[in-house]
C-alpha positions as semicolon CSV with decimal commas, in nm:
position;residue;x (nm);y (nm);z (nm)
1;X;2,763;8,167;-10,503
2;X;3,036;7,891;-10,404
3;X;2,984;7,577;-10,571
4;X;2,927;7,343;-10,357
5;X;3,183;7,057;-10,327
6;X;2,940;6,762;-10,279
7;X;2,791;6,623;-10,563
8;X;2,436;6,595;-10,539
9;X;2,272;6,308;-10,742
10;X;1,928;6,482;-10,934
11;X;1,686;6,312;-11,133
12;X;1,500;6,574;-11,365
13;X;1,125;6,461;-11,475
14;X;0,846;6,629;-11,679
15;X;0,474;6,624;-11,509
16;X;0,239;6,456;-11,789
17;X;-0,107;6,503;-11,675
18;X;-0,323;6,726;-11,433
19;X;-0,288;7,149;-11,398
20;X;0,085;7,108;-11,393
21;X;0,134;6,888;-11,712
22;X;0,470;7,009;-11,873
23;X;0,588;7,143;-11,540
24;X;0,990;7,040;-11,496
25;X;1,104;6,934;-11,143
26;X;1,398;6,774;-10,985
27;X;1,411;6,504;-10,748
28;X;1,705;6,438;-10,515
29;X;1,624;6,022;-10,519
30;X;1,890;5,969;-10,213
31;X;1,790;6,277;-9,981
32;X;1,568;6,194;-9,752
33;X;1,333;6,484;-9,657
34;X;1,164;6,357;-9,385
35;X;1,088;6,105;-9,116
36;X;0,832;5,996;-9,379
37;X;1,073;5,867;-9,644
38;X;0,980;6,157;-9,855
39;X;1,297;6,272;-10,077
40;X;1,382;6,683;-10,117
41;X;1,277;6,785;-10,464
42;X;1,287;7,113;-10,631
43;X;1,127;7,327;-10,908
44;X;1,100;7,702;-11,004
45;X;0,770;7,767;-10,852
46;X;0,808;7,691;-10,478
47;X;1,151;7,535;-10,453
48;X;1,253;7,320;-10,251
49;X;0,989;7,101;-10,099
50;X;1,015;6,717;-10,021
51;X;0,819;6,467;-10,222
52;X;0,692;6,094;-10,241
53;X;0,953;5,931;-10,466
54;X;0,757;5,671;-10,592
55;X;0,429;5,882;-10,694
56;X;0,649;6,161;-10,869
57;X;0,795;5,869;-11,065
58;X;0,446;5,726;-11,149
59;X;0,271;6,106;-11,247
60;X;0,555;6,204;-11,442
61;X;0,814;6,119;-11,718
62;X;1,190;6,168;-11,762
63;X;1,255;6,529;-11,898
64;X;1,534;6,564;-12,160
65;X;1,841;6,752;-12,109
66;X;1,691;7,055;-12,335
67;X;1,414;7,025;-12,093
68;X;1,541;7,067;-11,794
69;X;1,873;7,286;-11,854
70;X;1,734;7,587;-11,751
71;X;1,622;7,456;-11,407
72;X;1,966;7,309;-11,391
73;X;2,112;7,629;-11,445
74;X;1,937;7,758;-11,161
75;X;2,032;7,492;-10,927
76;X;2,380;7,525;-11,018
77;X;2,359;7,889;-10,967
78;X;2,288;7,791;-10,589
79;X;2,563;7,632;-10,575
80;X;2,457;7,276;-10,647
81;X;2,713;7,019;-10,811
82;X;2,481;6,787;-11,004
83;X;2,525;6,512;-11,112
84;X;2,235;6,341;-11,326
85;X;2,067;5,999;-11,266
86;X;1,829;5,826;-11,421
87;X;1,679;5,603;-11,105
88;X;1,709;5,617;-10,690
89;X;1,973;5,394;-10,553
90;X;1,735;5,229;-10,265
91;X;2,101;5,161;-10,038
92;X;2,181;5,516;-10,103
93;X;1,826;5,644;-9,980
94;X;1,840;5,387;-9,716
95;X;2,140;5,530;-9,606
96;X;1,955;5,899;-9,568
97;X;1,644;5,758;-9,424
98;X;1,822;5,579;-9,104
99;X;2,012;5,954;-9,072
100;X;1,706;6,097;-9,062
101;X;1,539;5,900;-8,850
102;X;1,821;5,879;-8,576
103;X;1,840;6,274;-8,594
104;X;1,483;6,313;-8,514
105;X;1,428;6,086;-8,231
């Protein structure tokens, strides 16, 4: 697949509690999913989805690069052009959220 020529800021965590303790996901911290304010996110079981930024913060912890290369891989192999973050710039989200909202009325 083409590599995609955006970069796409991604901010891999690691559930810690609950049935999906361990599971690796990735949040996109300045995409804004939905007239909600949710952000997209993504994981190997179900994909993409969007998510509330602040409670996937909360119920999970930052996932180490050993952790979360394989999901990387996969992402990549969609053609994403990541580029890792550690936290959500709010002017950057803020940015998605007024798109958002003027597309959808």
């Amino acid at each position: 697949m083409k590599k995609d020529t955006h970069t796409t800021d991604i901010i891999f965590r690691k559930e810690k509690s609950g049935d999906f303790k361990g599971t690796i996901f990735a949040l996109f911290p300045h995409e804004c999913g939905d007239r909600n304010g949710h952000v997209t996110s993504y994981q190997h079981v179900g994909q993409h989805s969007t998510a509330h930024y602040m409670g996937c913060i909360a119920d999970s912890v930052p996932a180490t690069e050993e952790e979360y290369a394989d999901l990387k891989r996969e992402m990549e192999s969609l053609g994403y052009n990541i580029k890792v973050v550690k936290k959500q710039n709010y002017t950057k989200f803020l940015e998605s959220y007024n798109e958002v909202r003027k597309n959808l009325g």
